[in-house]
C-alpha positions as protocol buffer text, in pm:
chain_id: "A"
residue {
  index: 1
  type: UNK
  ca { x: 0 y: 0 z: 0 }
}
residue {
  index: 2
  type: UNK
  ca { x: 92 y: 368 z: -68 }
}
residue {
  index: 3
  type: UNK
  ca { x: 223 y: 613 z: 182 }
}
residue {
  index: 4
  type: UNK
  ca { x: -39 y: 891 z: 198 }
}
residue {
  index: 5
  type: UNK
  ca { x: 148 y: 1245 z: 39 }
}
residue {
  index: 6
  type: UNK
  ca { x: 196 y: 1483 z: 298 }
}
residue {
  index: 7
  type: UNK
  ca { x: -125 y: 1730 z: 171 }
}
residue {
  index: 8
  type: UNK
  ca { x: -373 y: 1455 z: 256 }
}
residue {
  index: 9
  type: UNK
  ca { x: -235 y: 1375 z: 582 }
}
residue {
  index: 10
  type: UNK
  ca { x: -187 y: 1768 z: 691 }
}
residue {
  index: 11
  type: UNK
  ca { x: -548 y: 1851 z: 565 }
}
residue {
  index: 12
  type: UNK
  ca { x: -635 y: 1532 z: 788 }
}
residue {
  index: 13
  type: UNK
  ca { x: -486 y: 1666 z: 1062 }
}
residue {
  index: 14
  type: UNK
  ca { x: -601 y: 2015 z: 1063 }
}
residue {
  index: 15
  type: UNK
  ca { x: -956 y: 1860 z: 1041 }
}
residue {
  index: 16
  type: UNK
  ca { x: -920 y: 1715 z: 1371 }
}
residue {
  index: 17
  type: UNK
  ca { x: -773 y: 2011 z: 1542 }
}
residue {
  index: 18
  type: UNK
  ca { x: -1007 y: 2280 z: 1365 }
}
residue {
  index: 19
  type: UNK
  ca { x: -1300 y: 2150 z: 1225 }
}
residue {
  index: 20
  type: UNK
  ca { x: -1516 y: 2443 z: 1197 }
}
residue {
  index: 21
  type: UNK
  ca { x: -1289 y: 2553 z: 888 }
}
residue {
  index: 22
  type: UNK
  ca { x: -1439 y: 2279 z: 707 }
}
residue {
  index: 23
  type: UNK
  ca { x: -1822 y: 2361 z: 783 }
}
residue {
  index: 24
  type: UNK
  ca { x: -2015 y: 2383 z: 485 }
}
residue {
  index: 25
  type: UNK
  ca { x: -2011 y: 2666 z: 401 }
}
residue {
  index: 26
  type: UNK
  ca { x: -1656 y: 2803 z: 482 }
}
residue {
  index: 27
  type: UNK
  ca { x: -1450 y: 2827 z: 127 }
}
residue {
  index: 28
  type: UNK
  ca { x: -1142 y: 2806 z: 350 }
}
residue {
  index: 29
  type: UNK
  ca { x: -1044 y: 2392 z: 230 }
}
residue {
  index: 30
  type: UNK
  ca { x: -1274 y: 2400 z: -130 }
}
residue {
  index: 31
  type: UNK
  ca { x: -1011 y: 2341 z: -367 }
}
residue {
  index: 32
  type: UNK
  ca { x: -998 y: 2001 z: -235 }
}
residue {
  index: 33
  type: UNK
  ca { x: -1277 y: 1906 z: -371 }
}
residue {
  index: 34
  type: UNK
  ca { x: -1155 y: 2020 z: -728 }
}
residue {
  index: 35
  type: UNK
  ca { x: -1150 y: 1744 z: -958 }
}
residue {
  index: 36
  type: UNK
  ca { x: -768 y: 1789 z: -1059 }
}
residue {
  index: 37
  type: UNK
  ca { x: -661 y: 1736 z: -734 }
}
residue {
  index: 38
  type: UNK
  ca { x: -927 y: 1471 z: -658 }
}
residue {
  index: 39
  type: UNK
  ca { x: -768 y: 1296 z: -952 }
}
residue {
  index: 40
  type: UNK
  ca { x: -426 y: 1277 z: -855 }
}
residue {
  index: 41
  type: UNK
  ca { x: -526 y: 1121 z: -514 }
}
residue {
  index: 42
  type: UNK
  ca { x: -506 y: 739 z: -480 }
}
residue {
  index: 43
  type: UNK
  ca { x: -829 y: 575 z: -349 }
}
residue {
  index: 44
  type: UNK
  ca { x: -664 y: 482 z: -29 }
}
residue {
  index: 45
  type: UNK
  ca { x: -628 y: 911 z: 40 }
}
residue {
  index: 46
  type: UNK
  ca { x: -962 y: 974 z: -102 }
}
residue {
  index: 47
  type: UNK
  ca { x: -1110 y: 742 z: 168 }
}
residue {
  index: 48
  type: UNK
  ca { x: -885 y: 876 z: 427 }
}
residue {
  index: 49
  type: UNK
  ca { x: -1029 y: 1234 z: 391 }
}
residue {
  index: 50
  type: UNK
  ca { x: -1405 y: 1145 z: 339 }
}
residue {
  index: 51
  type: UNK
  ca { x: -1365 y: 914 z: 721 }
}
residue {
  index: 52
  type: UNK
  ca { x: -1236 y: 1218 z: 856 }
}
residue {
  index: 53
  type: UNK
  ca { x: -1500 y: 1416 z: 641 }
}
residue {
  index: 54
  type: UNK
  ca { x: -1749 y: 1182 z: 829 }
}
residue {
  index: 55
  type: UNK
  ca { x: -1593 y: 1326 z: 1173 }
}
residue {
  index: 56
  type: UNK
  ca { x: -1630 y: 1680 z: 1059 }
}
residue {
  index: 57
  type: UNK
  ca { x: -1953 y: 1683 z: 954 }
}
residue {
  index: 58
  type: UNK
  ca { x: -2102 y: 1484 z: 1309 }
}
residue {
  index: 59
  type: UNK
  ca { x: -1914 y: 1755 z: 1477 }
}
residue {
  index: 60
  type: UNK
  ca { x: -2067 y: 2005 z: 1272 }
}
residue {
  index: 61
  type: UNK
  ca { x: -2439 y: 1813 z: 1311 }
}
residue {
  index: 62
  type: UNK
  ca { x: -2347 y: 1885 z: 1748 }
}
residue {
  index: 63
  type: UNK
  ca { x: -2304 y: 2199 z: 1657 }
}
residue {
  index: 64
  type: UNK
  ca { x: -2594 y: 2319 z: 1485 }
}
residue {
  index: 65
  type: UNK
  ca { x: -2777 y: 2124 z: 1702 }
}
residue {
  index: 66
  type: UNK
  ca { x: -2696 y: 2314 z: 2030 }
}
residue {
  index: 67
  type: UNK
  ca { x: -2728 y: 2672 z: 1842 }
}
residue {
  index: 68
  type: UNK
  ca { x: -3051 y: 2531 z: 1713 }
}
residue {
  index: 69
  type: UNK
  ca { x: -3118 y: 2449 z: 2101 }
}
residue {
  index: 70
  type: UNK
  ca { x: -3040 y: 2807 z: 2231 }
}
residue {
  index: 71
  type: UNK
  ca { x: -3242 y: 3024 z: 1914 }
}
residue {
  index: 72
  type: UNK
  ca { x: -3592 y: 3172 z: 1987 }
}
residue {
  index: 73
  type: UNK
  ca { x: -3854 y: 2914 z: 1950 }
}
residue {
  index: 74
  type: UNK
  ca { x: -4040 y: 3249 z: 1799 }
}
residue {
  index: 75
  type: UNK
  ca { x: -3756 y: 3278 z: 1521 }
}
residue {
  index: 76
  type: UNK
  ca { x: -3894 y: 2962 z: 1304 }
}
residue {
  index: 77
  type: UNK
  ca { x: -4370 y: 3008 z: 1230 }
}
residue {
  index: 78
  type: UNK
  ca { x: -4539 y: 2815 z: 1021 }
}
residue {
  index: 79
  type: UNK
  ca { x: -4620 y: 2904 z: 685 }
}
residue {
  index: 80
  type: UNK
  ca { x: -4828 y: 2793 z: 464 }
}
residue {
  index: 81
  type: UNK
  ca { x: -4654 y: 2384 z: 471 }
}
residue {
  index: 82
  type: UNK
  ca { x: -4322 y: 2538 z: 537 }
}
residue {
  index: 83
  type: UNK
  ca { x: -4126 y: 2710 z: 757 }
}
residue {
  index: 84
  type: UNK
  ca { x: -4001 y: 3027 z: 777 }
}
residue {
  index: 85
  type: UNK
  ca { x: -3684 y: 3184 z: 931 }
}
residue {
  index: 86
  type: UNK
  ca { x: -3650 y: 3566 z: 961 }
}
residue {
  index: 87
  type: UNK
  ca { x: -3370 y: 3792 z: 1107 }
}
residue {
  index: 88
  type: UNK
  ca { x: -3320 y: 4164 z: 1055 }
}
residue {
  index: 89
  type: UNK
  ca { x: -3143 y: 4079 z: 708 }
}
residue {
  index: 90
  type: UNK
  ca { x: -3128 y: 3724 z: 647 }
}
residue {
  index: 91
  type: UNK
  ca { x: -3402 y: 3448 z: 524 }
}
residue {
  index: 92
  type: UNK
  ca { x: -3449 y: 3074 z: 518 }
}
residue {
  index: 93
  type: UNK
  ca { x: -3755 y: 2918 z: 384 }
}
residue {
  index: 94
  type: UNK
  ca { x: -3798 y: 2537 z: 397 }
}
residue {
  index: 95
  type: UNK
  ca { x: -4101 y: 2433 z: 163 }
}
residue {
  index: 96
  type: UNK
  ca { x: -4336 y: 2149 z: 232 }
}
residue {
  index: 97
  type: UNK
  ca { x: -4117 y: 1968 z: -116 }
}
residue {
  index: 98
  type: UNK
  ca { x: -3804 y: 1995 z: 109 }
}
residue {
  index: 99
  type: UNK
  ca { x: -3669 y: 2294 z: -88 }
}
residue {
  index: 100
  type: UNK
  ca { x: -3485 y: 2550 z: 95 }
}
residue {
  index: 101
  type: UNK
  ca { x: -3394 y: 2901 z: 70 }
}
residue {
  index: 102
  type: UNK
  ca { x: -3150 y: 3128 z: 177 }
}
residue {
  index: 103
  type: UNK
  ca { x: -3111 y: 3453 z: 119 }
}
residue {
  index: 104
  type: UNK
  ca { x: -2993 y: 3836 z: 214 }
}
residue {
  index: 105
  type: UNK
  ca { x: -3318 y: 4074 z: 230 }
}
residue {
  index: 106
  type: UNK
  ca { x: -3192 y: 4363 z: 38 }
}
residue {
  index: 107
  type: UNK
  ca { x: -3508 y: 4617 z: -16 }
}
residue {
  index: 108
  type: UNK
  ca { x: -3406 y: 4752 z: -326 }
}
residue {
  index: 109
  type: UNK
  ca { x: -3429 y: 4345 z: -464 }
}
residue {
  index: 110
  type: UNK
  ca { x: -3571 y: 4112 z: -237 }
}
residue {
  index: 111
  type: UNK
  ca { x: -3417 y: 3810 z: -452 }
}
residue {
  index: 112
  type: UNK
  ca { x: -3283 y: 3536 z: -258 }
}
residue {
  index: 113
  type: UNK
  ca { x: -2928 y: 3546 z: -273 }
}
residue {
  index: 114
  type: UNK
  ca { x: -2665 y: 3286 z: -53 }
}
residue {
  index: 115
  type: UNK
  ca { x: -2345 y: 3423 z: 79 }
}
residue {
  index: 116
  type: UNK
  ca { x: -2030 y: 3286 z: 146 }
}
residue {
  index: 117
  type: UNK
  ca { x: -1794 y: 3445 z: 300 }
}
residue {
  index: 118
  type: UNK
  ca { x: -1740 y: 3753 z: 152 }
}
residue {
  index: 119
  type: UNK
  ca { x: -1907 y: 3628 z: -160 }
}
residue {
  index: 120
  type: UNK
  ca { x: -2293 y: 3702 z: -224 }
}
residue {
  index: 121
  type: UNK
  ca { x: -2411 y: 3462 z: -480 }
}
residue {
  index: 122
  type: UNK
  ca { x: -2791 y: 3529 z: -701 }
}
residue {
  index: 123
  type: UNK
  ca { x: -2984 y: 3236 z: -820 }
}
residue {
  index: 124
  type: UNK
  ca { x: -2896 y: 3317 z: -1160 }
}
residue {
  index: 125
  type: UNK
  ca { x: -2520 y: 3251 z: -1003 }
}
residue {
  index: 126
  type: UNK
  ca { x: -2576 y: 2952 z: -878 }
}
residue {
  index: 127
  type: UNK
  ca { x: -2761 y: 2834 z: -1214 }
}
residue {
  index: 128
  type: UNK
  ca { x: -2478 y: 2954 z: -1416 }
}
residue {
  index: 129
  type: UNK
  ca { x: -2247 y: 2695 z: -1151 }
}
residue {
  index: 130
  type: UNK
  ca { x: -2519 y: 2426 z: -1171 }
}
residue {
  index: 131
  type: UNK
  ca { x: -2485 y: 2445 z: -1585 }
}
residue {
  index: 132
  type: UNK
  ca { x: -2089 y: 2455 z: -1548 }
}
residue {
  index: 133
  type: UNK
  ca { x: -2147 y: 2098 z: -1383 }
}
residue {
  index: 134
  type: UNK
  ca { x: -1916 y: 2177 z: -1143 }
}
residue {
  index: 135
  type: UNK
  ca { x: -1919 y: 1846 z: -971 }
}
residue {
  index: 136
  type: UNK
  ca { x: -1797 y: 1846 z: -526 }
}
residue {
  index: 137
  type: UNK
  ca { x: -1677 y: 1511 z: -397 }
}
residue {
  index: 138
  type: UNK
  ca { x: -1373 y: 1296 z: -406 }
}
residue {
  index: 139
  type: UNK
  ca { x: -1555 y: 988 z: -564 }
}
């Protein structure tokens, strides 16, 4: 078997010791997912960093959980077979289908747009992405 190169076992590392940087979400670790890296890994690597993927992700399920625990019960009504989160300048909707939205109340637009970052992305942005066929995983 293969040694692992040195990239896979840092980014392995650093996932234990700070996994919030690899919240969905955070752009911090996303060229990892880029397919011309992805491609140069061996399989053994790519499984490697989706078990500690696994970790990251349960830690980020705790998480939410407990800031889901300590929010306003008033911050989430019922509306119309969905829910509804509002805040001063964000929304989430989650429709009866299981579709979700979030966006940035802006009153000059009131389109639902998702930020990242420092990034603000439209709909039409993330169609353009979805048409790219960007593709995220190691697999």
């Amino acid at each position: 078997m293969s040694e692992m190169c040195s990239g896979v076992r840092t980014l392995i590392a650093r996932m234990e010791s700070n996994p919030e940087e690899f919240f969905r979400g955070v752009m911090r670790w996303h060229f990892m997912y880029e397919s011309s890296f992805c491609d140069a890994l061996t399989k053994a690597e790519k499984d490697a960093l989706e078990k500690a993927l696994v970790k990251v992700r349960r830690h980020e399920f705790d998480t939410t959980v407990m800031e889901e625990l300590t929010r306003d019960k008033d911050d989430f009504k019922p509306d119309s077979g969905g829910y509804t989160f509002n805040s001063s300048s964000h929304s989430m909707r989650l429709d009866s289908s299981g579709n979700l939205g979030i966006g940035t109340i802006t009153p000059s637009t009131l389109k639902p747009t998702l930020r990242l970052g420092k990034q603000t992305l439209t709909e039409d942005d993330l169609e353009n992405l979805k048409a790219q066929g960007l593709k995220w995983g190691f697999k």
